[in-house]
N, CA and C of each residue as an Amber inpcrd file, in Angstrom:
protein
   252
 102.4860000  96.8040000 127.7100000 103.8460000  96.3160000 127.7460000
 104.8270000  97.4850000 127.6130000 104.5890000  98.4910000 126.8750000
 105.2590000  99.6760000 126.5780000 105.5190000 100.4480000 127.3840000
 104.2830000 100.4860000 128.3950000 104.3820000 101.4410000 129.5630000
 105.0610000 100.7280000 130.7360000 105.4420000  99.4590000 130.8030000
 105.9920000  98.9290000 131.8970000 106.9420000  99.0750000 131.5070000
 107.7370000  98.7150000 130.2230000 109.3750000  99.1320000 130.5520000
 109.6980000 100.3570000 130.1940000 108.7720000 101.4300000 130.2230000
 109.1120000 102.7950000 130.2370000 109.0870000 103.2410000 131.9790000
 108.3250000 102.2300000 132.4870000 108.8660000 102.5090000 134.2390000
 109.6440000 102.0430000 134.5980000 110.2070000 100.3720000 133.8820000
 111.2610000 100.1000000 134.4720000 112.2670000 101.1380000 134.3560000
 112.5320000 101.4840000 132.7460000 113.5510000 102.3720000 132.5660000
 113.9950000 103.9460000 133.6580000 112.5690000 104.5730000 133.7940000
 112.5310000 105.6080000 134.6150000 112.3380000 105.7870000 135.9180000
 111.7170000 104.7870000 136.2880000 111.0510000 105.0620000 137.4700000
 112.3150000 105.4730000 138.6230000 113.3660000 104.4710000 138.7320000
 114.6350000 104.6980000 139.4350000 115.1070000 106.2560000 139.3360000
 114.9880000 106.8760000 138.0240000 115.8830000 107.8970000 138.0080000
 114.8510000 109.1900000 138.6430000 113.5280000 108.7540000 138.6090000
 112.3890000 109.8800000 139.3380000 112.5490000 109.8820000 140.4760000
 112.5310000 108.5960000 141.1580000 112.3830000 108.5370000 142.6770000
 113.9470000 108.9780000 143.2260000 114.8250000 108.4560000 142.4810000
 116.5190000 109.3350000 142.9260000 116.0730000 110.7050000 142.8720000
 115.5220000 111.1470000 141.6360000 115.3340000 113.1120000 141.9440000
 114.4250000 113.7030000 142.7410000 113.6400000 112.9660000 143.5390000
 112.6650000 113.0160000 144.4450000 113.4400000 113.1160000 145.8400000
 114.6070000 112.1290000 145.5090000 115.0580000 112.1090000 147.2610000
 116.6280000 112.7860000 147.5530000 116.9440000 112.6930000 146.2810000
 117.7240000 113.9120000 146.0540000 118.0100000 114.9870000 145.6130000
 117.6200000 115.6220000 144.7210000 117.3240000 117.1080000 144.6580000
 116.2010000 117.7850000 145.2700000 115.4010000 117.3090000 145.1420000
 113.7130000 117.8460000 145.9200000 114.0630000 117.7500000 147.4430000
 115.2900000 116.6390000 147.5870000 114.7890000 116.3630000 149.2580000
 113.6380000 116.0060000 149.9150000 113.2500000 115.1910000 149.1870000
 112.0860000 114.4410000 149.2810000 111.5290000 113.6190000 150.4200000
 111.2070000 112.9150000 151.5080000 111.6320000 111.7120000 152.6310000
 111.2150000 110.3360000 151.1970000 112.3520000 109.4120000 151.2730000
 111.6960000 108.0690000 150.6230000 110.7930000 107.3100000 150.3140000
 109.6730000 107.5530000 151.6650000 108.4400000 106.9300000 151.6920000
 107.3290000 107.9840000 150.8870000 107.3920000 109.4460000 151.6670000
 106.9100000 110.0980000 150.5740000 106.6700000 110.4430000 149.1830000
 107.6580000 110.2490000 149.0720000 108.5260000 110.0690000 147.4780000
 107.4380000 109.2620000 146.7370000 107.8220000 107.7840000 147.4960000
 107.2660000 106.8250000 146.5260000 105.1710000 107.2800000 146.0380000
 104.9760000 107.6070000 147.3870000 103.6110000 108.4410000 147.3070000
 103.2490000 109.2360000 146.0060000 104.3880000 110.4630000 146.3550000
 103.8510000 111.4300000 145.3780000 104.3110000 110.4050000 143.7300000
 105.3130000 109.7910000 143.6920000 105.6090000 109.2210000 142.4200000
 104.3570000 108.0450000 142.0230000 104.0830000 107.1950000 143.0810000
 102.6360000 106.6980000 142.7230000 101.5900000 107.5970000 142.0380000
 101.4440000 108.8460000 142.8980000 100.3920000 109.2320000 142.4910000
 100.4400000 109.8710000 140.9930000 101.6060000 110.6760000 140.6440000
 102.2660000 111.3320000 139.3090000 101.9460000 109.9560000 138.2970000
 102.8330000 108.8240000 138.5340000 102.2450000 107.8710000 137.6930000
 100.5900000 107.7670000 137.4590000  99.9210000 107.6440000 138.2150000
  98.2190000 107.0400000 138.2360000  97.5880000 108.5550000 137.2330000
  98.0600000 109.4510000 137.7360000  97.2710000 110.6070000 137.6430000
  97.6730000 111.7240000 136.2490000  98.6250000 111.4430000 135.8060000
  99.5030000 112.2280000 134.6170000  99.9490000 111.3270000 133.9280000
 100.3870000 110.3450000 134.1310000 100.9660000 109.1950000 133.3660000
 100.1950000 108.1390000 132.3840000  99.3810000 107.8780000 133.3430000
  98.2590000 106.7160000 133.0120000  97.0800000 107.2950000 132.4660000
  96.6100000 107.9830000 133.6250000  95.0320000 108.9320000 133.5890000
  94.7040000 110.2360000 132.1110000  95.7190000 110.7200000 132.4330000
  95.9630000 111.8880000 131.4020000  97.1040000 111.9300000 129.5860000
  97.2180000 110.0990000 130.0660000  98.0860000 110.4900000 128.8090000
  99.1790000 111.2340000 128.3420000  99.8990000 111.6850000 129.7610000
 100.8970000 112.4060000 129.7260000 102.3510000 112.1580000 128.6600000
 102.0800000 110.6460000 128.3830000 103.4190000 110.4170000 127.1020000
 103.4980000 110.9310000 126.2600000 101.7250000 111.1380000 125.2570000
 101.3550000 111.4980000 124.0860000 101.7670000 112.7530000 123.7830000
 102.2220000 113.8810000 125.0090000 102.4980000 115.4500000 124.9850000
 104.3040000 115.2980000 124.4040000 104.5030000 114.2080000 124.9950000
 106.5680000 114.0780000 124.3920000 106.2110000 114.4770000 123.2720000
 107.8090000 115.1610000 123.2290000 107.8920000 116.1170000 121.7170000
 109.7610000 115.8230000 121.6200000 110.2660000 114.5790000 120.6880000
 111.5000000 114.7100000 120.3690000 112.3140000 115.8940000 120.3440000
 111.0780000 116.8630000 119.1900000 112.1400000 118.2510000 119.0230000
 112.2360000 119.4200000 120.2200000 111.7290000 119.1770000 121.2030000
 111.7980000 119.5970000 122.4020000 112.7480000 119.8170000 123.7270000
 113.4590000 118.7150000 123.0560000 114.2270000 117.9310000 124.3980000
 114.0310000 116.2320000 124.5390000 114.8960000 116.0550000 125.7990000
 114.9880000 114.7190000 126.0980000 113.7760000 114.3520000 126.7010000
 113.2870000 112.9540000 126.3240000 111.9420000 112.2700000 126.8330000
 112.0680000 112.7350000 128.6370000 113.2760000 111.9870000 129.0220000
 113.9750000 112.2260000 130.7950000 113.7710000 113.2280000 131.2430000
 113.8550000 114.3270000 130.5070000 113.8860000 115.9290000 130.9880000
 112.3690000 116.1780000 131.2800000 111.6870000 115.6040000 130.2980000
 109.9950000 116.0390000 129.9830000 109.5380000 115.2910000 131.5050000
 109.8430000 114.3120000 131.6960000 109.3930000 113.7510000 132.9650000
 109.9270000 114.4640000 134.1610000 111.0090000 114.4810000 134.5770000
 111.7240000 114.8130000 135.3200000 110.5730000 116.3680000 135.2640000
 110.7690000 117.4650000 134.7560000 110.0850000 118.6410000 134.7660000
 108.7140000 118.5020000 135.1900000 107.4880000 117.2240000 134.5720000
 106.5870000 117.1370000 134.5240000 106.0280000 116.5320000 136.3750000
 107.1630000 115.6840000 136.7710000 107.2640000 114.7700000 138.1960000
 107.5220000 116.2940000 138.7370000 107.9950000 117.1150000 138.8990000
 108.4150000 118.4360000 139.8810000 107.1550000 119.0370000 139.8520000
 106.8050000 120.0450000 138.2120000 105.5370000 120.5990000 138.4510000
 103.9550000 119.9570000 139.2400000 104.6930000 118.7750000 138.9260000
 102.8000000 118.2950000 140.0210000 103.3940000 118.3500000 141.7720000
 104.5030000 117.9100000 141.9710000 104.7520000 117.7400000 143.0730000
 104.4500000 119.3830000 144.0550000 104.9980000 120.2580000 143.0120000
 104.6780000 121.8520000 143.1260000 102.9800000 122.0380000 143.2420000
 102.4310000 121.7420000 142.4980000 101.2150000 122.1250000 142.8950000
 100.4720000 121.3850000 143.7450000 100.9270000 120.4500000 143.9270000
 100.7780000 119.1920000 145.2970000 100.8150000 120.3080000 146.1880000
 102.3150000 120.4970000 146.4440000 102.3130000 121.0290000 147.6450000
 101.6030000 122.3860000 147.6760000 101.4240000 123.2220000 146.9960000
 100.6310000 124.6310000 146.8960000  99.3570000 124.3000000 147.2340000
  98.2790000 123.5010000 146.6610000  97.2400000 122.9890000 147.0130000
  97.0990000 122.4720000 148.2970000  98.0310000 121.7750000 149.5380000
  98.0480000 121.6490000 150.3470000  98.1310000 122.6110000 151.1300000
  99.1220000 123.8260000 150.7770000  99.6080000 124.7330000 151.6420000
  98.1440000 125.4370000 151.4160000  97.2330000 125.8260000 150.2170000
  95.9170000 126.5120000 150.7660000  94.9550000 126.1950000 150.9500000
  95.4330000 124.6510000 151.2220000  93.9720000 123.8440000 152.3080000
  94.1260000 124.4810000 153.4420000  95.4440000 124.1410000 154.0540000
  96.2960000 124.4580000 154.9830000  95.8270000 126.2710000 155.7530000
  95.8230000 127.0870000 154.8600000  95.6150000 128.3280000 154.6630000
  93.7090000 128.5930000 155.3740000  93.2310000 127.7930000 154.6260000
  92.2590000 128.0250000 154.3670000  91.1620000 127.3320000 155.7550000
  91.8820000 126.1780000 156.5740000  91.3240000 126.0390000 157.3720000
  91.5990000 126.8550000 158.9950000  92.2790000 127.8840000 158.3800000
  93.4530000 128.6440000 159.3120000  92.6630000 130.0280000 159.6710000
């Protein structure tokens, strides 16, 4: 129950920084944000790392949704590389 209205709450403001600052395409977006949820969120327990004295919960995500999307794409680019 906890984790659903912690997506209701966020999920809007990830997928806005996905398609607007990242420049993201929409459909993609929702992809990589599916997958960030399943895979860091859910899978890995990624809440349990929030640290109040750190910063804002928003920020921790927001930072945490970029760095995977970053190594998303790096990992692609040396598949990419690599079948080249």
């Amino acid at each position: 129950v906890a984790l659903a209205e912690l997506l209701r709450i966020y999920l809007p403001a990830l997928h806005a920084h996905l398609t607007g600052p990242m420049r993201i395409d929409p459909h993609h977006a929702d992809d990589l944000l599916q997958g960030f949820l399943t895979d860091k969120v859910v899978e890995q327990n990624m809440i349990a790392l929030a640290d109040p004295k750190r910063g804002r919960f928003r920020t921790f995500l927001l930072t945490a949704l970029e760095r995977s999307c970053r190594s998303l794409a790096e990992d692609d680019a040396a598949g990419r590389r690599a079948k080249s």
